[in-house]
GULOSE-797806 format. One line per 3 residues: their letters; for each residue x, y, z of C-alpha. Coordinates in nm, 3 decimals, decimal comma, m for minus. Layout:
N
A	X Y Z  ...
END
This chain:
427
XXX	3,791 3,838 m0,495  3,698 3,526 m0,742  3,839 3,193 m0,684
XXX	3,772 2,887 m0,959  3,659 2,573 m0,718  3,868 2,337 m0,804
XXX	3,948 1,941 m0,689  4,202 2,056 m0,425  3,910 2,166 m0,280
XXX	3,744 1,946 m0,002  3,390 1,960 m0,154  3,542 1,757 m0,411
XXX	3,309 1,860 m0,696  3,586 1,908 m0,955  3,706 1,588 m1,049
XXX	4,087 1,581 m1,194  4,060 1,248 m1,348  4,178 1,183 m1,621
XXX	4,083 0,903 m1,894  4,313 0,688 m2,162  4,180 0,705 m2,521
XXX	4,364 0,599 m2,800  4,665 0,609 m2,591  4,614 0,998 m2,506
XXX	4,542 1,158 m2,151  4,180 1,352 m2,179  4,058 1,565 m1,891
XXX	3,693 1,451 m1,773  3,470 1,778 m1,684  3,325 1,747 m1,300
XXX	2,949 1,750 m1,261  2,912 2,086 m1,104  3,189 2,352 m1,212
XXX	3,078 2,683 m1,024  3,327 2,982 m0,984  3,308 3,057 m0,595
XXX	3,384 3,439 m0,429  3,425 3,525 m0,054  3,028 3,538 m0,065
XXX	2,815 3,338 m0,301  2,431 3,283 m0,309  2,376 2,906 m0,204
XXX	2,375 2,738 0,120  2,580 2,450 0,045  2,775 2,260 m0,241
XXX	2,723 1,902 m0,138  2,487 1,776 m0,432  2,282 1,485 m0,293
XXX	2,368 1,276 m0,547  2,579 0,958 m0,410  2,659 0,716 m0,613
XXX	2,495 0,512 m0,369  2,159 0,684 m0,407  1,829 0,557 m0,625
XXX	1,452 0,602 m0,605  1,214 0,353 m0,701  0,828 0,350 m0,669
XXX	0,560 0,071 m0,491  0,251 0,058 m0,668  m0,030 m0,083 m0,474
XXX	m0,393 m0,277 m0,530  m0,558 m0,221 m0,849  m0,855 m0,469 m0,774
XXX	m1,180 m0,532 m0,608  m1,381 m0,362 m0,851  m1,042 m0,145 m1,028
XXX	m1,213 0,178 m1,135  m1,136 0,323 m1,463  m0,838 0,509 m1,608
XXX	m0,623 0,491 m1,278  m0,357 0,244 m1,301  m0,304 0,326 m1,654
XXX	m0,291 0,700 m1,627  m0,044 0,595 m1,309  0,212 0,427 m1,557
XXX	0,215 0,770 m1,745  0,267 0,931 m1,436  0,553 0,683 m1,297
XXX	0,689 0,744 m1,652  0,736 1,122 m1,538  0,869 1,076 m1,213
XXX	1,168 0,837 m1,325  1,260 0,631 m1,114  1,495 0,314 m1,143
XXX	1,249 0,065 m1,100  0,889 m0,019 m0,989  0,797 m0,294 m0,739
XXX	0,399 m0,419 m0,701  0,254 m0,571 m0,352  m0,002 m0,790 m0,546
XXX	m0,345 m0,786 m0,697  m0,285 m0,709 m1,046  m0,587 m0,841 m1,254
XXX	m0,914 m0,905 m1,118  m0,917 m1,250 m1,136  m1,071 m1,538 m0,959
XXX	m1,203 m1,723 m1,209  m1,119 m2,055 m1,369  m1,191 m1,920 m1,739
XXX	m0,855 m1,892 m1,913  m0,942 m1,739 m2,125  m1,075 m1,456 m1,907
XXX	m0,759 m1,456 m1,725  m0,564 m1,446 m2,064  m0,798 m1,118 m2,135
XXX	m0,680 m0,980 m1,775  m0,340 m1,038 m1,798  m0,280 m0,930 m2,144
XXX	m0,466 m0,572 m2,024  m0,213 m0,536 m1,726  0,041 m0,630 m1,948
XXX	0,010 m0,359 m2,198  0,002 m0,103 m1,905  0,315 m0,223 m1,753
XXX	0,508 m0,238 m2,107  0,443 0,095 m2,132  0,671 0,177 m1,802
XXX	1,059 0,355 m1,909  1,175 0,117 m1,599  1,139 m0,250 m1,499
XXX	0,826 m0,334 m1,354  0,867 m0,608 m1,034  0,560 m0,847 m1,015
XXX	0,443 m0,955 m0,654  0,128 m1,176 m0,676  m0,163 m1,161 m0,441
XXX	m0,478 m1,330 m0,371  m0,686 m1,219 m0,693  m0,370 m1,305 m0,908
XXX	m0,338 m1,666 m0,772  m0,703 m1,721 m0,649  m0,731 m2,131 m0,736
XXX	m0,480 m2,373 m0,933  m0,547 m2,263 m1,309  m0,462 m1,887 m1,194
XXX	m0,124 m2,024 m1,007  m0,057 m2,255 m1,334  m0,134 m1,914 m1,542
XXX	0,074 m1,756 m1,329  0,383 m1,973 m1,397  0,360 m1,996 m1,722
XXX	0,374 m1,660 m1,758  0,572 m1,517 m1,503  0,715 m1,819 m1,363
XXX	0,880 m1,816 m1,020  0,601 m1,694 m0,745  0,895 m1,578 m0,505
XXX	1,202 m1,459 m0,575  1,474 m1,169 m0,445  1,699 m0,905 m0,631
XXX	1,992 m0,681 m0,517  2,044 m0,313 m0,661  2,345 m0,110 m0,532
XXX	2,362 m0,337 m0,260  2,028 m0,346 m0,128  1,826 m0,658 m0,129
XXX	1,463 m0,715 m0,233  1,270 m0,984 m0,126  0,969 m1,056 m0,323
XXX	0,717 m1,305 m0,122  0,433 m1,486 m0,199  0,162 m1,407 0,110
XXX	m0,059 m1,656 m0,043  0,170 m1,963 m0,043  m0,075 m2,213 m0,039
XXX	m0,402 m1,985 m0,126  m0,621 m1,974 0,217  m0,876 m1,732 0,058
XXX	m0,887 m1,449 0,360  m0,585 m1,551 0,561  m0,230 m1,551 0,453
XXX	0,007 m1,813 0,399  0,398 m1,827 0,374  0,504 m2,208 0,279
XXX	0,824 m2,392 0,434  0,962 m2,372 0,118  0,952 m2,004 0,049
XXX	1,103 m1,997 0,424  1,391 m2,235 0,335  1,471 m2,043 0,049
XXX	1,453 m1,676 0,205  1,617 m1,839 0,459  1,910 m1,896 0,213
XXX	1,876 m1,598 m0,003  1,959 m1,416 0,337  2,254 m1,583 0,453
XXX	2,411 m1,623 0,083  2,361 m1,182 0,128  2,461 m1,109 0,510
XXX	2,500 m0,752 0,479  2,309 m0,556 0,273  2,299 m0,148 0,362
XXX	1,937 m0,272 0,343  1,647 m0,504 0,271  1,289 m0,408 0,145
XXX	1,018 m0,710 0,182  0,709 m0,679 m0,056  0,439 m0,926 m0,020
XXX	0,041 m0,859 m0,060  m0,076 m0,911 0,263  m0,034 m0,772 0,608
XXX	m0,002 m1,080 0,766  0,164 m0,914 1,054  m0,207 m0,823 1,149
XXX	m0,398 m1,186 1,131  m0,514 m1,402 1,393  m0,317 m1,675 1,275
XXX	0,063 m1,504 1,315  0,139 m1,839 1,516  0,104 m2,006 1,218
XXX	0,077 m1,805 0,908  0,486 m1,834 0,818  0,504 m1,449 0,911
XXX	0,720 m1,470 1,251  0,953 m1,713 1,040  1,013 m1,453 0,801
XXX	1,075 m1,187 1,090  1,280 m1,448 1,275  1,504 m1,477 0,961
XXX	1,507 m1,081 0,917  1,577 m1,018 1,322  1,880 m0,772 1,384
XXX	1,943 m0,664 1,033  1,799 m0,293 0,871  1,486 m0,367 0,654
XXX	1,147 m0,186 0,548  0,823 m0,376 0,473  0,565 m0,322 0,245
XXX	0,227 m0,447 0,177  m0,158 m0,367 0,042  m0,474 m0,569 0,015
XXX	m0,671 m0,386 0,319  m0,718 m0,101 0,060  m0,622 0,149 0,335
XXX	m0,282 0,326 0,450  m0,182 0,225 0,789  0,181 0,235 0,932
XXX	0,333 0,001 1,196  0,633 m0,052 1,341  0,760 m0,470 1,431
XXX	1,141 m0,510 1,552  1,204 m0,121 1,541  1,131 m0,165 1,148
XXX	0,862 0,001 0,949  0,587 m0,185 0,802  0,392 0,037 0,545
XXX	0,008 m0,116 0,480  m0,008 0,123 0,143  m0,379 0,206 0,030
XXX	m0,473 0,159 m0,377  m0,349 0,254 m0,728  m0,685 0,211 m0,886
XXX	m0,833 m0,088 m0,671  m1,181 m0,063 m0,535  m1,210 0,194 m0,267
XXX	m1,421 0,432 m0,114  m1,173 0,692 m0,149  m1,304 0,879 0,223
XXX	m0,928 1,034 0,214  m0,677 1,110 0,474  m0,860 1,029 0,777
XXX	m0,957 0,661 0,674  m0,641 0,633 0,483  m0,855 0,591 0,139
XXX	m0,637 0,741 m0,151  m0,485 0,628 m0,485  m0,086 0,694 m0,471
XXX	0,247 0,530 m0,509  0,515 0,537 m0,258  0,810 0,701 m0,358
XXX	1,141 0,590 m0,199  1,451 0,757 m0,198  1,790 0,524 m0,082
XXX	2,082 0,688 0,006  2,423 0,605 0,174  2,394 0,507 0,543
XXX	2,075 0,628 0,629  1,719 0,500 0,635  1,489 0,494 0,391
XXX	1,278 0,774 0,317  0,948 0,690 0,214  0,699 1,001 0,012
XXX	0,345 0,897 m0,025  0,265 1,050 m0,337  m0,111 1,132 m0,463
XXX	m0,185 1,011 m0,818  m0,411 1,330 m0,827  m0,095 1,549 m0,805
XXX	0,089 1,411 m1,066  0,047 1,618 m1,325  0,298 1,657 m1,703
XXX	0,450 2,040 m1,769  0,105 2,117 m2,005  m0,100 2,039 m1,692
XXX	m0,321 1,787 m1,954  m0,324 1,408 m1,816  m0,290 1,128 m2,150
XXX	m0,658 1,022 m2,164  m0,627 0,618 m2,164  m0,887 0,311 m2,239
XXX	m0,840 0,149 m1,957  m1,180 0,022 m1,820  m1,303 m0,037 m1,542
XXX	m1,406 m0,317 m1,346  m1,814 m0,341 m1,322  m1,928 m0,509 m0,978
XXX	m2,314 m0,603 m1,057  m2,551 m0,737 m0,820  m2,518 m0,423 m0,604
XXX	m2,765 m0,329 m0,414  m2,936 0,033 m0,404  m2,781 0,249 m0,158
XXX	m2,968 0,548 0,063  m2,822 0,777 0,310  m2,744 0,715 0,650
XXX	m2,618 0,977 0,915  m2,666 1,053 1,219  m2,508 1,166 1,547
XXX	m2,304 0,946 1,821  m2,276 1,075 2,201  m2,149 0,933 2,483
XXX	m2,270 1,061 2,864  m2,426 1,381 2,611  m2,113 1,465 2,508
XXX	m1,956 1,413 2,098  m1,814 1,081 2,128  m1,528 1,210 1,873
XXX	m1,340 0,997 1,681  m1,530 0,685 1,802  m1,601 0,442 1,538
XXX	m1,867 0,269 1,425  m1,935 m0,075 1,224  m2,245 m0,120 1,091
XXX	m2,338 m0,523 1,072  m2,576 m0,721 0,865  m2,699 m1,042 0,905
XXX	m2,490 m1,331 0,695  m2,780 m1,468 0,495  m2,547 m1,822 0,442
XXX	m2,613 m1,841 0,790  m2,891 m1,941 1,013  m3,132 m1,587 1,101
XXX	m2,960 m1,380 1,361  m2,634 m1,650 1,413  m2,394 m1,462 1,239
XXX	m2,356 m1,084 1,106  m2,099 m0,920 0,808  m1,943 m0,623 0,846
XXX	m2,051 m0,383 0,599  m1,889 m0,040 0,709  m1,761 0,171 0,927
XXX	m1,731 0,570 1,026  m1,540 0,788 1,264  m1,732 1,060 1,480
XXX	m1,659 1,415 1,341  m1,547 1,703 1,557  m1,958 1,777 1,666
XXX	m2,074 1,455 1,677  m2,176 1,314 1,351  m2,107 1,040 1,123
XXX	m2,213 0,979 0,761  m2,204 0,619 0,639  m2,082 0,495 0,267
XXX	m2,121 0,145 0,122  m1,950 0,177 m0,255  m1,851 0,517 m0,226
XXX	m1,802 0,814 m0,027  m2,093 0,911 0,159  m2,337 0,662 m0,058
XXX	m2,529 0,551 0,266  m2,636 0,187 0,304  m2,894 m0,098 0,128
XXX	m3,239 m0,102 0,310  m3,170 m0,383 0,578  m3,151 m0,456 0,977
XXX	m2,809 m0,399 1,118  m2,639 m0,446 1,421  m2,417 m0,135 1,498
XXX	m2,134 m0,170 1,731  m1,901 0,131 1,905  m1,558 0,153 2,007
XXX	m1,291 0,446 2,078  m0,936 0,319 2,063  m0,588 0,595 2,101
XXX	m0,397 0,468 1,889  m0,675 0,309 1,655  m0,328 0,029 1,577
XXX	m0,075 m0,082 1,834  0,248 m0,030 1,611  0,311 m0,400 1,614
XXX	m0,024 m0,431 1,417  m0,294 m0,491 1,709  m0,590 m0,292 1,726
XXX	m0,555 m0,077 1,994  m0,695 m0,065 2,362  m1,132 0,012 2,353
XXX	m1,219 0,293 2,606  m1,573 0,236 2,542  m1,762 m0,011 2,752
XXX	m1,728 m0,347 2,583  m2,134 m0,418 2,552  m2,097 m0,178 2,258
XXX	m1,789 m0,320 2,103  m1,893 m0,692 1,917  m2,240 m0,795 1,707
XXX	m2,284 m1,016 1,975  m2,345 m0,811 2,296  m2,472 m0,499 2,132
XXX	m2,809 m0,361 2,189  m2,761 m0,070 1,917  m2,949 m0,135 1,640
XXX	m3,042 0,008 1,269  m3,338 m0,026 1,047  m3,241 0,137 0,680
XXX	m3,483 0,219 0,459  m3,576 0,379 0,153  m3,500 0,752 0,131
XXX	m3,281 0,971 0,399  m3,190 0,797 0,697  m3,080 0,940 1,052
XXX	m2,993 0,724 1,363  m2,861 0,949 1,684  m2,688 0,691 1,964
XXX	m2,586 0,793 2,281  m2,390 0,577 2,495  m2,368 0,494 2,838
X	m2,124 0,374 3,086
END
């Protein structure tokens, strides 16, 4: 027995509206017109497509030493996912640098990549974009407001300005960029939902007394919001007020691109919006992005040349502790700061989780490169979860003379050629 579905039905997928033109009544054709029997080969007919329902995509870094033919082959690939819109988290052009006409150069690259987008692109700046007063003056004149907000179907954005006044490594978030959030959010008082992009985690720094951060959470307190951010160059989650807080890794920014584990990857996060529920967030891989003839557009972009690096050998090794595979345990290797006085202060130059059987392999520039001939200071800590989900590192296991520069005894000599340095630890 065959039945046509029609709008008396409750799916409600035949529409029986009806439109005025020219003074006549015309019938409007439903999105989905199916004939239905007693038995019919699909699970469902509720099409999830609300109204209420968009996607849109967060690019992240693309400096720090951008490598080439990423963030241009990602606007292609944005172009084929379709979404409404694009937001950024910061660090567009390489920049710091007072040469304007440099930064002209930069912009006017980036530029050309983002006209190419079938969507509006949403700048965010970050530290390389406004690294000194002639970038922030470049920055106005081209783009104009630093901070700003937007709603879309009735979700607000909030775009802020992490580097409000520039502090180099740590963030900043002015009084005025409070005062005006502060407004922007009681001029919207309920929005199905509010997504906060800003460069840095600032959720993470030392400084959260004073950074403007807990403000900005103050402000947001009690209402349904998602945060996201870049600049560490690795994928980390965490979860403040019951919210998520996404720490995305790089579309085309310097990396070592380790993978998974380290959370080193280019991608985009694609979100999906839909009508009273939470966000749902798809980390997608640039390197599985691929157009119906499987062939990527080959594009000019070039990239960004770091010189003065130093030659690079390879470091492994094994890491025990009481004998047994200190697994997952991970080491920082630490050179000496040559600004400072010999042996007062030490960089960190990299770091390495223990594998399954013990071992570690180091990597400077990129994956498994090894390290420049020097004296290092290594230091060892195992921490479950590695992050609190508020954004503190986690608890240390390990006995703390392994864990700073300062108390450790474990040290590294690298030289030229292959280089191997077994630890085992003690209680």
């Amino acid at each position: 027995m065959k039945r046509v579905l029609t709008a008396s039905l409750v799916v409600g997928l035949l529409i029986g509206a009806f439109a005025l033109s020219s003074g006549q009544k015309a019938g409007v054709k439903s999105e989905l017109q199916i004939d239905i029997e007693n038995r019919n080969p699909w699970t469902n007919l509720r099409i999830n497509n609300a109204p209420e329902n968009f996607h849109f995509v967060v690019i992240s870094d693309r400096t720090g030493g951008h490598r080439a033919r990423i963030f241009s082959q990602a606007v292609e690939q944005i172009n084929l996912l379709q979404p409404a819109f694009v937001v950024s988290v910061g660090d567009l052009i390489e920049g710091y640098t007072n040469d304007q006409a440099a930064l002209a150069g930069q912009w006017k690259e980036f530029q050309g990549y983002t006209s190419k987008l079938q969507m509006p692109f949403f700048y965010v700046p970050g530290n390389h974009d406004l690294a000194n007063t002639t970038e922030t003056d470049v920055w106005k004149e081209r783009f104009g407001r630093r901070y700003y907000h937007f709603l879309y179907k009735d979700v607000l954005f909030l775009a802020v300005n992490s580097d409000d006044p520039f502090e180099d490594k740590e963030g900043r978030i002015s009084k005025e960029q409070i005062e005006y959030f502060q407004k922007v959010l009681q001029d919207n008082p309920n929005p199905r939902w509010i997504f906060v992009n800003l460069h840095k985690p600032v959720w993470t720094e030392p400084n959260l007394e004073k950074n403007g951060w807990l403000d900005i959470e103050k402000l947001l307190a009690g209402r349904k919001y998602t945060v996201f951010a870049g600049h560490i160059h690795r994928y980390q989650k965490f979860v403040r007020q019951g919210m998520n807080y996404y720490q995305l890794a790089t579309t085309g920014g310097g990396s070592r691109l380790r993978g998974m584990r380290y959370g080193e990857f280019d991608h985009v996060a694609w979100v999906t919006v839909k009508k009273d529920a939470d966000p749902i967030i798809a980390n997608i891989m640039l390197d599985g992005i691929y157009p119906e003839n499987l062939k990527r557009t080959i594009t000019d972009e070039e990239g960004h040349i770091i010189y003065n690096r130093k030659p690079t050998h390879p470091v492994r090794g094994k890491l025990t502790f009481e004998g047994a595979p200190a697994v997952n345990a991970q080491l920082i290797f630490w050179r000496p700061d040559t600004a400072a006085k010999k042996g007062e202060k030490y960089i960190r130059l990299t770091d390495a989780f223990v594998e399954p059987d013990g071992s570690y392999a180091l990597s400077t520039y990129v994956n498994n490169d090894g390290l420049p001939v020097d004296d290092y200071k290594v230091t060892v800590t195992m921490r479950d979860p590695f992050f609190e989900p508020w954004g503190k590192l986690g608890n240390n296991t390990y006995p703390e003379k392994y864990a700073t520069y300062q108390k450790t005894e474990l040290t590294a000599k690298v030289k030229t050629g292959p280089n191997e340095f077994n630890f085992d630890l003690a209680k």
